[in-house]
C-alpha positions in Angstrom: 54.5 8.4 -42.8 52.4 5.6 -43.6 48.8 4.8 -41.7 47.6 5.3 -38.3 44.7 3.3 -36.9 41.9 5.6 -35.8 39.5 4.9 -32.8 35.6 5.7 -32.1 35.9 9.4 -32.5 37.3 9.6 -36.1 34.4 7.4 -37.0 31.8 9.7 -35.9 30.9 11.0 -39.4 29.0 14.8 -39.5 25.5 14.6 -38.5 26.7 12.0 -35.7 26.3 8.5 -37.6 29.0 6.4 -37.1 30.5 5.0 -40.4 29.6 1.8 -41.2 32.2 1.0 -43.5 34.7 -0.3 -40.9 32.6 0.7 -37.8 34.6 1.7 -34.8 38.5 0.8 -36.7 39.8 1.0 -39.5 43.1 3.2 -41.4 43.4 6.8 -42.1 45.8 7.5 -45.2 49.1 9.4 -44.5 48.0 12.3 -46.6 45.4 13.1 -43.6 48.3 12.9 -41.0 51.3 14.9 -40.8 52.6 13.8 -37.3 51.6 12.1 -34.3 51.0 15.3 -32.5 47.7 16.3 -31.6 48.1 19.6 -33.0 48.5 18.3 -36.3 44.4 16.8 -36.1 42.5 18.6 -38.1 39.2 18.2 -36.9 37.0 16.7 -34.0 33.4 16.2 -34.4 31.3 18.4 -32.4 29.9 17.2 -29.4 26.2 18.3 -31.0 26.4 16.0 -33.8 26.6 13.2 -31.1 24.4 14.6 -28.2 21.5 16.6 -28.5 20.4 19.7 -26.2 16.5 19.7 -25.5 15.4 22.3 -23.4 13.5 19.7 -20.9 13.8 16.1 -22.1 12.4 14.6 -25.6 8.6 13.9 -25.7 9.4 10.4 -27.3 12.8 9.4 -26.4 14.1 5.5 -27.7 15.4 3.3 -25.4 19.4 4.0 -25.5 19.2 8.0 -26.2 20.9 10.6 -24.9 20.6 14.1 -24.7 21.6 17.3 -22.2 18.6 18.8 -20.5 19.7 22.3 -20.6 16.7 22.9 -18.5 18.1 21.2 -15.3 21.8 21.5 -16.9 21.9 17.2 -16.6 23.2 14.5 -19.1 20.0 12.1 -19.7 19.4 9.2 -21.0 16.2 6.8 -22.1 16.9 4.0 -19.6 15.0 1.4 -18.1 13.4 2.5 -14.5 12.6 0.0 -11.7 9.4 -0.6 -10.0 8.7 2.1 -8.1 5.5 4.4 -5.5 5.9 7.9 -5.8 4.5 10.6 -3.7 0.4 11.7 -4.9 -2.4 13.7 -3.8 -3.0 13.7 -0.2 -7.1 12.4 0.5 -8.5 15.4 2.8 -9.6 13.1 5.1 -7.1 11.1 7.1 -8.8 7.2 6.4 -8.4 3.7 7.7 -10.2 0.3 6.5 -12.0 2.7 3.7 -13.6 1.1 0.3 -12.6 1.8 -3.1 -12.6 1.0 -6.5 -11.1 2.6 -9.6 -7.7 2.9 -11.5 -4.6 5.0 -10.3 -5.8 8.3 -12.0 -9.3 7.9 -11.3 -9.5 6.5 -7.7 -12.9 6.5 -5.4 -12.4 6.0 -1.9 -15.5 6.0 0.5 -16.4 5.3 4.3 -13.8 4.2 6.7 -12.2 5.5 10.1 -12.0 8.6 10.8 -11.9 7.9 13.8 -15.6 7.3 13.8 -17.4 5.8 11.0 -17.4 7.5 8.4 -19.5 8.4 5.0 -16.8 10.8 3.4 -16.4 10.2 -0.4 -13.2 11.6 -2.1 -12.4 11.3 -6.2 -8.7 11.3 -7.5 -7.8 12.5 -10.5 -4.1 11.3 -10.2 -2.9 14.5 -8.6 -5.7 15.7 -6.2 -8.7 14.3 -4.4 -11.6 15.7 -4.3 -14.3 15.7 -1.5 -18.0 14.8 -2.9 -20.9 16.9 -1.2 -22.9 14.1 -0.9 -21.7 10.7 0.8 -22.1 7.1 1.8 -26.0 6.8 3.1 -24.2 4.5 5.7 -21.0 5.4 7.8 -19.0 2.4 8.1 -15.2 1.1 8.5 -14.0 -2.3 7.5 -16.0 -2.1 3.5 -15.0 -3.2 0.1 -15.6 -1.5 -3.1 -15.8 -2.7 -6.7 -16.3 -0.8 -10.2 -15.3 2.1 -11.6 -15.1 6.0 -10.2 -17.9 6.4 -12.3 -19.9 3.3 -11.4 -19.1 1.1 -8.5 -20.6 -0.5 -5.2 -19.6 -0.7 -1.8 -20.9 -3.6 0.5 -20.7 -5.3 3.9 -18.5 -3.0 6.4 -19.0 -2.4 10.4 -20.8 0.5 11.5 -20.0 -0.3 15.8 -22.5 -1.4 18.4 -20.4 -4.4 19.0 -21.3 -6.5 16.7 -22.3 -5.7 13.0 -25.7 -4.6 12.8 -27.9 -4.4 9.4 -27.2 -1.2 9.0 -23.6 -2.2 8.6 -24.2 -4.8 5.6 -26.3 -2.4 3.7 -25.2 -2.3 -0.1 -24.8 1.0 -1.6 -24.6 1.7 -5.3 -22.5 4.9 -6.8 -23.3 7.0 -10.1 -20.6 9.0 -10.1 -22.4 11.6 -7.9 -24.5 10.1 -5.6 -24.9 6.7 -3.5 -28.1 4.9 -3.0 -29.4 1.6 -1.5 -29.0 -1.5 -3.2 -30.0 -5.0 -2.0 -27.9 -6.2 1.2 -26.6 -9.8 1.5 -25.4 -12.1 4.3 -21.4 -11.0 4.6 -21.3 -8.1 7.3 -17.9 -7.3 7.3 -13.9 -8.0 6.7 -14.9 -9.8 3.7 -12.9 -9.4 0.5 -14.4 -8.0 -2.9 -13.9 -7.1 -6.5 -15.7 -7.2 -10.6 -17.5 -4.3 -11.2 -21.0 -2.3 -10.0 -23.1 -5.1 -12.0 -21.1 -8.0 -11.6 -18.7 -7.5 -8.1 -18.1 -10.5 -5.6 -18.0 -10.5 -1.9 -16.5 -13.5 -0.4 -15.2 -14.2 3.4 -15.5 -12.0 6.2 -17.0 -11.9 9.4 -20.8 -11.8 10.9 -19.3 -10.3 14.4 -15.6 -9.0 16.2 -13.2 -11.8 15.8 -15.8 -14.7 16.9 -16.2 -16.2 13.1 -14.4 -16.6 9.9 -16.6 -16.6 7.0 -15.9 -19.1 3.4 -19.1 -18.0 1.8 -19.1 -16.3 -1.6 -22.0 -14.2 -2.5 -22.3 -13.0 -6.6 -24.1 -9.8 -7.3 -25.8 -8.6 -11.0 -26.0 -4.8 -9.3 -29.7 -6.0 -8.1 -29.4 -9.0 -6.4 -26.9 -11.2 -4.5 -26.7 -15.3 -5.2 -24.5 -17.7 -3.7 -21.0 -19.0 -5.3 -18.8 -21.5 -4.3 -17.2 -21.5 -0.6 -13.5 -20.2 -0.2 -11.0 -23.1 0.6 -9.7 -21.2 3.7 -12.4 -19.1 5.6 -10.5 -15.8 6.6 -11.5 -11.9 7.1 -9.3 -9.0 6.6 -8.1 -10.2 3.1 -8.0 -8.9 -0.5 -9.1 -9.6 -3.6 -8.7 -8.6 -7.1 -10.0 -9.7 -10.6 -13.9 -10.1 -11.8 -16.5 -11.9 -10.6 -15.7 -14.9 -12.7 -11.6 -14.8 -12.9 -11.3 -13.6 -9.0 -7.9 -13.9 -6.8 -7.9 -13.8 -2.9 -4.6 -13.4 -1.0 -3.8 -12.9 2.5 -6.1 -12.5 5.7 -6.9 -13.2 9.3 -7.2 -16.8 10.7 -9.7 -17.7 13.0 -7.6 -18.0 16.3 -5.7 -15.1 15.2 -3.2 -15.8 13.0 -2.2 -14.4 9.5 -2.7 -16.2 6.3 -0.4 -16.3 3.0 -3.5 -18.2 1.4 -3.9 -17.7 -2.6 -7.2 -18.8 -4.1 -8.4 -18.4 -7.3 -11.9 -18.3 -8.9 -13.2 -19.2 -11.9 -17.3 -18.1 -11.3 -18.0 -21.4 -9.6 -15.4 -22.8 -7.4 -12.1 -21.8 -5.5 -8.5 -23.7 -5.9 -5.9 -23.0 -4.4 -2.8 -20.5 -6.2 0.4 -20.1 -4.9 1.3 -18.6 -1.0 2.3 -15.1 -0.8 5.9 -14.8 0.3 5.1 -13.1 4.2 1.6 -14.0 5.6 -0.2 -10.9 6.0 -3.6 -9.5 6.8 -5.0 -5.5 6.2 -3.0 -5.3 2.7 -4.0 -3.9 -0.3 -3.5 -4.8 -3.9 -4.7 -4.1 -7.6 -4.8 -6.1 -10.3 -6.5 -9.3 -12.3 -5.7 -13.3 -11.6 -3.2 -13.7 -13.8 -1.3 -10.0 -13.0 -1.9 -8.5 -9.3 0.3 -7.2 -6.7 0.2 -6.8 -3.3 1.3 -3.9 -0.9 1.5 -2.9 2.4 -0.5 -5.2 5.1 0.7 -6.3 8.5 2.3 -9.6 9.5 1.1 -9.2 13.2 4.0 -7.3 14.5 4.5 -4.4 12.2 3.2 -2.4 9.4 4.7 -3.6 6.0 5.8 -1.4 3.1 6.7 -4.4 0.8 5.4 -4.9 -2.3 4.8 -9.1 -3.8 3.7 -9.9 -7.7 1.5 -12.5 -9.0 2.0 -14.0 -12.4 -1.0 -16.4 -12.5 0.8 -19.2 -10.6 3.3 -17.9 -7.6 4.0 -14.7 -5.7 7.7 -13.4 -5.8 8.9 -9.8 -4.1 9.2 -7.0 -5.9 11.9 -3.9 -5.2 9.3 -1.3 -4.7 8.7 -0.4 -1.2 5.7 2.2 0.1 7.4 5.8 1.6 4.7 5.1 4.3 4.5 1.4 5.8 1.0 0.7 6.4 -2.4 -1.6 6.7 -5.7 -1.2 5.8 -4.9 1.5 2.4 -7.5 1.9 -0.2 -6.4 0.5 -3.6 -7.3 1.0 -7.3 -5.9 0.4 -10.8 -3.4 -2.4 -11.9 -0.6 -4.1 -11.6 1.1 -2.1 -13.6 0.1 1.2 -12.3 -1.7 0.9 -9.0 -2.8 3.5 -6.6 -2.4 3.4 -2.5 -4.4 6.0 -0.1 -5.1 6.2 3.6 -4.9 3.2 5.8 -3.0 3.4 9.5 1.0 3.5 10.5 0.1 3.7 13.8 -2.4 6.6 13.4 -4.7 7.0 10.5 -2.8 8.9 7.1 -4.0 10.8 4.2 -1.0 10.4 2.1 -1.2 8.7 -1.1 1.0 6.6 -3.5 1.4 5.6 -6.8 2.8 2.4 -7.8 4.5 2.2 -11.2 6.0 -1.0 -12.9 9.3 -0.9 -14.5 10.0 -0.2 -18.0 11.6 2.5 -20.2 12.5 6.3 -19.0 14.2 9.3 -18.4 17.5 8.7 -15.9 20.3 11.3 -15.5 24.2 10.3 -16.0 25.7 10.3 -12.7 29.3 9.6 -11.2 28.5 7.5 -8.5 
């Protein structure tokens, strides 16, 4: 009968290895075929030696495996996953304009609106928050944070009284337990911050409601506060990520009342100027260092945003993630490559929190769509 050219399946050798001899075609000789019927073939490999059957999915999957999740009864494979928030731990206090500091699975938030002004202090774990028996010394809204859950500072904030009293500008220092009073400096409140507990900066802001816009940078060495070099564009209601000496600013309030798409970046001396966000926003959080940060939520003056924008050291560009709930003034911790969002306002203050992730390899499910 001569040869017959066999496809992909005949080359599936046992143990599911595909023979490399002629890979995917090749010839069978005519002593293996008898007709061109398919009840003359004599075997098929087993589905098994191709695909494996884990009940649950592999604990270390490569990128391009497959498997059947006989758990959930779903063909899987190790895919790549796009940028993405997912749903976390709700704070138990509903916050807006709140300080914080840490990464995505160990998150400090402090102070805030509730509606007052609050001293509630809440730890994440990545799953659940945790209320703190003791809090801020200091209730106050509109505060930054810098350091770690175990270590940080929170500065400058407004505690009412229509302006921003001394009170408001106190700096309080954090030990994983307890806060106490540290030395206060000259920003009162809407200023941006980041570094850590013994090296944070504080830089823009406002000394009262909406009558000034601050460019002054203050340094702090978790005792006392020294001057740095002034912002390029004084602003309030802005962010910033980074340490004291590699900093990035983005975003804020304009004196006159408009928002900002402003990028700065400092290097421990002096601000110059990085490249504008894509929407100019105020209220918006972010995570991240100079070179890596992104940017979330925020409002343009009209709405609240949900969109997410990355930084690569030189420009801003979007990214696909979007937050569930669109909102200004969240809490932020972690990176840019696993960030944290909590609280804020969508119209009325939230407790819901959510996780950013940056895309890379993972678990997906087959489909037919």
């Amino acid at each position: 009968m001569g040869i017959k050219t066999r496809n992909f399946a005949n080359n599936i050798l046992s143990g599911g290895t595909i023979d490399g001899t002629d890979f995917l075609s090749g010839t069978l000789p005519s002593s293996n075929i008898t007709n061109d019927s398919a009840a003359s073939v004599t075997s098929i490999p087993s589905i098994s030696n191709v695909v494996s059957t884990v009940a649950g999915d592999p604990p270390s999957p490569a990128l391009g495996d497959i498997w059947y999740n006989s758990s959930t009864n779903a063909l899987k494979f190790q895919g790549f996953l796009s940028d993405a928030f997912s749903s976390g731990g709700n704070l138990n206090t509903a916050l807006g304009s709140l300080g914080s500091s840490g990464t995505q699975t160990a998150a400090l938030a402090f102070g805030g609106n509730d509606p007052g002004y609050s001293t509630a202090t809440e730890l994440y774990d990545g799953s659940t928050w945790t209320s703190n028996p003791t809090g801020l010394n200091v209730g106050r809204s509109i505060l930054v944070g810098a350091g770690t859950q175990t270590a940080s500072v929170a500065f400058g904030g407004y505690a009412g009284g229509g302006g921003a009293p001394t009170a408001g500008v106190s700096v309080e220092d954090w030990d994983g337990s307890t806060w106490t009073t540290g030395t206060s400096f000259n920003t009162k409140y809407g200023n941006a911050g980041c570094g850590s507990q013994t090296a944070a900066l504080s830089t823009g802001g406002s000394g009262a409601p909406l009558s000034d816009r601050l460019d002054e940078t203050e340094e702090y060495n978790g005792s006392t506060w020294t001057a740095g070099g002034n912002l390029g564009t004084a602003r309030t209601y802005f962010k910033a990520t980074g340490t004291q000496t590699a900093g990035l600013t983005f975003g804020g309030f304009l004196l006159g009342g408009t928002e900002t798409n402003a990028t700065e970046e400092y290097d421990g001396s002096s601000w110059t100027t990085g490249g504008n966000l894509g929407t100019s926003k105020r209220n918006l959080g972010g995570a991240g260092i100079q070179t890596s940060s992104i940017a979330f939520g925020g409002t343009d003056g009209t709405i609240y945003l949900a969109t997410t924008e990355e930084y690569n050291g030189t420009s801003w560009s979007s990214n696909t993630a979007t937050l569930s709930t669109a909102r200004q003034s969240p809490g932020s911790a972690g990176t840019s490559s696993a960030a944290a969002a909590f609280g804020g306002t969508d119209g009325s203050l939230t407790n819901s929190t959510e996780e950013y992730n940056e895309a890379g390899a993972g678990a997906k499910t087959f489909t037919t769509d």
